[in-house]
C-alpha positions in Angstrom: -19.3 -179.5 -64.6 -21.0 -177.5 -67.0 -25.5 -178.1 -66.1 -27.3 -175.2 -66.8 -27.9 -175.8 -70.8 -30.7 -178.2 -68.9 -34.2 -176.7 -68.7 -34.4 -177.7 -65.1 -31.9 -176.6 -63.5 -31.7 -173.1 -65.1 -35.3 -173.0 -63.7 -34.4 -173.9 -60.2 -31.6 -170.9 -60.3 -33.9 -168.9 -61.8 -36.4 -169.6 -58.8 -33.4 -169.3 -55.9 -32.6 -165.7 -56.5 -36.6 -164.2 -57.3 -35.1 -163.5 -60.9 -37.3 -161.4 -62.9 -36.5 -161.0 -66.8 -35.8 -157.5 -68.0 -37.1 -157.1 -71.6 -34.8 -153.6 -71.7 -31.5 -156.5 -71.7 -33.2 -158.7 -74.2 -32.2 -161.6 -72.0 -33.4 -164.9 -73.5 -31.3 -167.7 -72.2 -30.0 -170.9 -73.8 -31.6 -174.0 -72.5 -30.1 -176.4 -75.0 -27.2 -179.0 -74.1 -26.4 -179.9 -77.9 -26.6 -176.0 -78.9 -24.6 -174.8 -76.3 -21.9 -177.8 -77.4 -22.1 -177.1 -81.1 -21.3 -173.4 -80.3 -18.0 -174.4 -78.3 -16.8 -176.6 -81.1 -17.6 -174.1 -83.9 -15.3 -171.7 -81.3 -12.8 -174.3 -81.7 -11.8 -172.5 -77.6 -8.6 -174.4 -76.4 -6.8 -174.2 -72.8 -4.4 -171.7 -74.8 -7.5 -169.2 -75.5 -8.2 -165.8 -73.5 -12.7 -165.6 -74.2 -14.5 -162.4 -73.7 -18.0 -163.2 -73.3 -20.4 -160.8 -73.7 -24.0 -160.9 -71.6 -23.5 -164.3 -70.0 -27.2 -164.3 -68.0 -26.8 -166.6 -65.3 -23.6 -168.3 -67.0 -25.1 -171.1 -68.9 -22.3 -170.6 -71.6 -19.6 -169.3 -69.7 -19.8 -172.4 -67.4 -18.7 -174.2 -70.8 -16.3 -171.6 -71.7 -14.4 -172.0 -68.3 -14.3 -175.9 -68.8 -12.7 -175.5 -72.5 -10.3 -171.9 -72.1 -7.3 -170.6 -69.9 -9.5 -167.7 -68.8 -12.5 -165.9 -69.6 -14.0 -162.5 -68.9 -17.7 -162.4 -69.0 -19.6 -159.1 -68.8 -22.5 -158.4 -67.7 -24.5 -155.2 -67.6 -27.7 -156.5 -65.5 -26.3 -155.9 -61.6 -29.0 -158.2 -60.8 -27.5 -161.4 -62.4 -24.3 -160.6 -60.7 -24.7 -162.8 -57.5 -26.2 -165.5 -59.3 -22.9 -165.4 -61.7 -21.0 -165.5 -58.3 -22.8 -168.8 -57.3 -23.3 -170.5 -60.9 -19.4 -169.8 -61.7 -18.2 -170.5 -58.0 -16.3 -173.7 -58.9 -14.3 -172.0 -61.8 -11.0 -170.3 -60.9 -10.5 -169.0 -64.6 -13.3 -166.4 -64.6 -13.3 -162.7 -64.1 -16.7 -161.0 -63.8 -17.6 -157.4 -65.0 -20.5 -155.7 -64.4 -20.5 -153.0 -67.1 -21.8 -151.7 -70.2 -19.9 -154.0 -73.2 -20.0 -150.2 -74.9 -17.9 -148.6 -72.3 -15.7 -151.3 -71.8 -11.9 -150.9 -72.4 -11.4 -154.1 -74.4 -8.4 -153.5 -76.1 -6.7 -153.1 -72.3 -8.5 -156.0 -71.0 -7.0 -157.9 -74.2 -4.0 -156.6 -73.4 -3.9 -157.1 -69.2 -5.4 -160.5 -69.2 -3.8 -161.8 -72.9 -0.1 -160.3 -73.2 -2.2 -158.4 -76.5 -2.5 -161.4 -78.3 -5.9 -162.1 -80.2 -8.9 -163.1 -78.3 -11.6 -165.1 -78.9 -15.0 -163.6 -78.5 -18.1 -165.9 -77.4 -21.4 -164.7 -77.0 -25.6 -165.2 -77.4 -25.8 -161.4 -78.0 -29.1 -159.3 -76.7 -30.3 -158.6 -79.9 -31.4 -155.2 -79.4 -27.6 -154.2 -79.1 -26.1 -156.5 -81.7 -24.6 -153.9 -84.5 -23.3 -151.7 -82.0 -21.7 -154.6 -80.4 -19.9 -155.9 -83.1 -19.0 -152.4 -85.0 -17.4 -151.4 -81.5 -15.2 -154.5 -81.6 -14.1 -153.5 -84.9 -13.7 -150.0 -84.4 -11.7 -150.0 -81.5 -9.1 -152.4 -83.5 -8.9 -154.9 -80.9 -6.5 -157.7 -81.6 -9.3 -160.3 -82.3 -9.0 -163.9 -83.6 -13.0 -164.9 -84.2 -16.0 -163.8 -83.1 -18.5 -166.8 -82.7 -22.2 -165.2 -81.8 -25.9 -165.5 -81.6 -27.9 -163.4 -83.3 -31.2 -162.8 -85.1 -31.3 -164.6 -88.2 -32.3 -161.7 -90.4 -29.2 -159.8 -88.9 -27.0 -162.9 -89.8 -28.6 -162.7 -93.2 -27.5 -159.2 -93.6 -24.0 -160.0 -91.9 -23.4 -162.5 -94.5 -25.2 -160.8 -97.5 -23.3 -160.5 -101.1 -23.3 -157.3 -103.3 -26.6 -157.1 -105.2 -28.2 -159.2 -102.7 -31.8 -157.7 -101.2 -30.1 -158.3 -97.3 -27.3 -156.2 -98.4 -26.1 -153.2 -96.5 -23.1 -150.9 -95.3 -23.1 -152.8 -92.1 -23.0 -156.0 -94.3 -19.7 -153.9 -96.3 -18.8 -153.1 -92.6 -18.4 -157.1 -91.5 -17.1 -158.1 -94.5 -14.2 -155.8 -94.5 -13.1 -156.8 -91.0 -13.7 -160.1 -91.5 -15.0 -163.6 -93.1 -18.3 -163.7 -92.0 -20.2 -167.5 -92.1 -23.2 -168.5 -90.8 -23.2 -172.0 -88.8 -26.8 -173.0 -88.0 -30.4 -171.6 -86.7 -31.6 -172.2 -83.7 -35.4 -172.4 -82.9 -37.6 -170.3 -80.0 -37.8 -173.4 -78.1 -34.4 -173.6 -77.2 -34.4 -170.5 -75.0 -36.4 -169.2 -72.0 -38.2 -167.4 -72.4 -38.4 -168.2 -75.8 -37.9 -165.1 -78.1 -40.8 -164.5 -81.2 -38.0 -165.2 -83.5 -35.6 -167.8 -85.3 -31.8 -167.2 -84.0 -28.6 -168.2 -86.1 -25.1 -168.8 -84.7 -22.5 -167.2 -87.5 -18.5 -166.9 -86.8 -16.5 -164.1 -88.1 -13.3 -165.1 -88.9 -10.9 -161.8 -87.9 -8.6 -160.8 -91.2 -4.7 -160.3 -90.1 -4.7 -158.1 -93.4 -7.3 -155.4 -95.1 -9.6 -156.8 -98.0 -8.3 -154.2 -100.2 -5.5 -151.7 -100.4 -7.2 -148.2 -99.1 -5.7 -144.7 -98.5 -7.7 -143.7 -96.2 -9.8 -145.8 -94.3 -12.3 -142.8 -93.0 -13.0 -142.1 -96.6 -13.7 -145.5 -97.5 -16.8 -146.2 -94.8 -18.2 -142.7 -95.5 -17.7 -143.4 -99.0 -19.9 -147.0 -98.4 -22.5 -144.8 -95.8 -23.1 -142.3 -98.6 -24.2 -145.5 -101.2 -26.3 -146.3 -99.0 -27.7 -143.9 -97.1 -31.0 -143.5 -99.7 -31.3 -147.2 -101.7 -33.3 -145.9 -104.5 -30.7 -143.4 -105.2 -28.0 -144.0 -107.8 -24.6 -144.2 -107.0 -23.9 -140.5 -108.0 -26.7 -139.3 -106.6 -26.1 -140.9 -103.5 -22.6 -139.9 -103.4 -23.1 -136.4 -104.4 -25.1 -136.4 -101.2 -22.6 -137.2 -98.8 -19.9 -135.1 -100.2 -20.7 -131.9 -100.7 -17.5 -130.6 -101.2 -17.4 -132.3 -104.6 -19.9 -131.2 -107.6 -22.2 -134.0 -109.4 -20.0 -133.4 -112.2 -17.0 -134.0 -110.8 -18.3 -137.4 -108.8 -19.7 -138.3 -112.3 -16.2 -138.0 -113.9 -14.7 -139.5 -110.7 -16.6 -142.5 -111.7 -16.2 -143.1 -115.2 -12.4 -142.5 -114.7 -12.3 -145.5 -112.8 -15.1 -147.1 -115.3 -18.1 -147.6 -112.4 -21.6 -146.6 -114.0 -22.5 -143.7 -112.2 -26.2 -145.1 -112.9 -26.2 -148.4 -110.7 -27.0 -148.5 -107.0 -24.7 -149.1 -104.8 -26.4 -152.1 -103.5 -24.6 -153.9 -106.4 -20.7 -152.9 -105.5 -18.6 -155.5 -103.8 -15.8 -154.3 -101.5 -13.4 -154.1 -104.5 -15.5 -151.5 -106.3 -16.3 -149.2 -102.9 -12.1 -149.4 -102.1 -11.6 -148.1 -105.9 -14.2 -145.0 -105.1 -12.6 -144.2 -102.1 -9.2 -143.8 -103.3 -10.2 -142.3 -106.0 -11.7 -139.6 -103.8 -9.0 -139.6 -102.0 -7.2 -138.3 -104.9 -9.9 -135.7 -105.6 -10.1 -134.2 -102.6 -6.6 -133.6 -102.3 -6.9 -131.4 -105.4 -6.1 -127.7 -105.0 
């Protein structure tokens, strides 16, 4: 039975093994039964589901994960939290423990070895200080993934979530969006952690896509193409696009524009996904010019 979302007992483990916190991990651990429940549900994990969890702590989460999925892998960077996983996870035969580096992990063969390749379901109060790197690298490496249910710092849920022309806006917010449906579920408070972080957290699920947003020809193109709009905010669009390529002349990016009738004048803070796919294959076709 799943115990450790109570204060008390996460205490008392806490006190068994001499645990010290490392700020470098950004370990903050959950101490709330009703969070920790409205984060499986929102899940929706069944006994059909493979979970990767990422930074479990002590296992507060995972012990709920084992109760609810056919398996899960939970990894852990911290070497130190590795015998107390071994004791806090003891009575579950559906866990695998890894004491790595998320980054360097091969997830798509892990997907593949422990889930036949089929979609996984990815679980996980995320050390803030690793977040975006976290979730672009489960994009990136195109690992068959069904949802991605986290933690994270409200203003990064904010920008996860953001709309074209909104001030939380970003590429990274282009990034999420193109990958998947992102949604924010609910905040939770400092109180509910220990120790208690100096800020609000939010639980949001990203909801995979089985198909692209948009039709692109080149995928490459289309990120640098959303980098380059933002990479200086105050910058028009063909200002900040004539930065990032080079090889084309402001005159041609300006006509490259108006061909596809975008005012080379707005910022690129105010393009949706749509607009940013119709650059990019527009460049496309402009680069492949002799």
């Amino acid at each position: 039975m799943a115990t450790l979302g109570i204060p008390q007992n996460t205490i008392e483990v806490l006190q068994k093994y001499h645990f010290n916190f490392q700020k470098k991990f950004g370990q903050n651990f959950l101490i709330d039964t009703h969070v920790l429940e409205k984060i499986i549900a929102a899940a929706e994990v069944t006994k059909d589901d493979f979970v990767l969890e990422i930074g479990p702590g002590i296992g507060t989460m995972t012990q709920y994960l084992c109760e609810h999925a056919r398996a899960v892998a939970a990894v852990e960077i911290d070497k130190n939290l590795i015998p107390i996983l071994g004791d806090t996870l003891g009575a579950y035969d559906n866990v695998e423990i890894i004491n790595q580096d998320i980054l360097k992990v091969d997830i798509r063969k892990l997907a593949e070895e422990k889930n036949g390749g089929r979609p996984i379901k990815v679980v996980a109060n995320l050390p803030y200080y690793i977040t975006t790197p976290i979730i672009m690298g489960l994009f990136e490496s195109h690992v068959p993934i069904d949802s991605i249910t986290v933690m994270v710092q409200k203003e990064v849920a904010q920008r996860i979530c953001a709309k074209a022309g909104s001030a939380d806006y970003s590429a990274f917010s282009v990034f999420c969006n193109y990958y998947a449906e992102p949604e924010i579920l609910f905040d939770v408070p400092p109180s509910c952690f220990l120790p208690q972080p100096k800020v609000t957290s939010s639980v949001i699920k990203l909801n995979c896509r089985t198909q692209p947003p948009c039709q692109l020809e080149d995928e490459a193109l289309f990120f640098r193409v959303v980098k380059a709009s933002f990479a200086q905010r105050r910058k028009t669009l063909a200002n900040g696009l004539s930065s990032g390529f080079c090889e084309l002349s402001k005159a041609q990016i300006m006509q490259l524009l108006q061909s596809i009738e975008i005012n080379p004048t707005v910022r690129g803070e105010t393009l949706d996904i749509a607009a940013f796919a119709s650059i990019a294959n527009q460049m496309h076709l402009e680069l492949r010019k002799p």
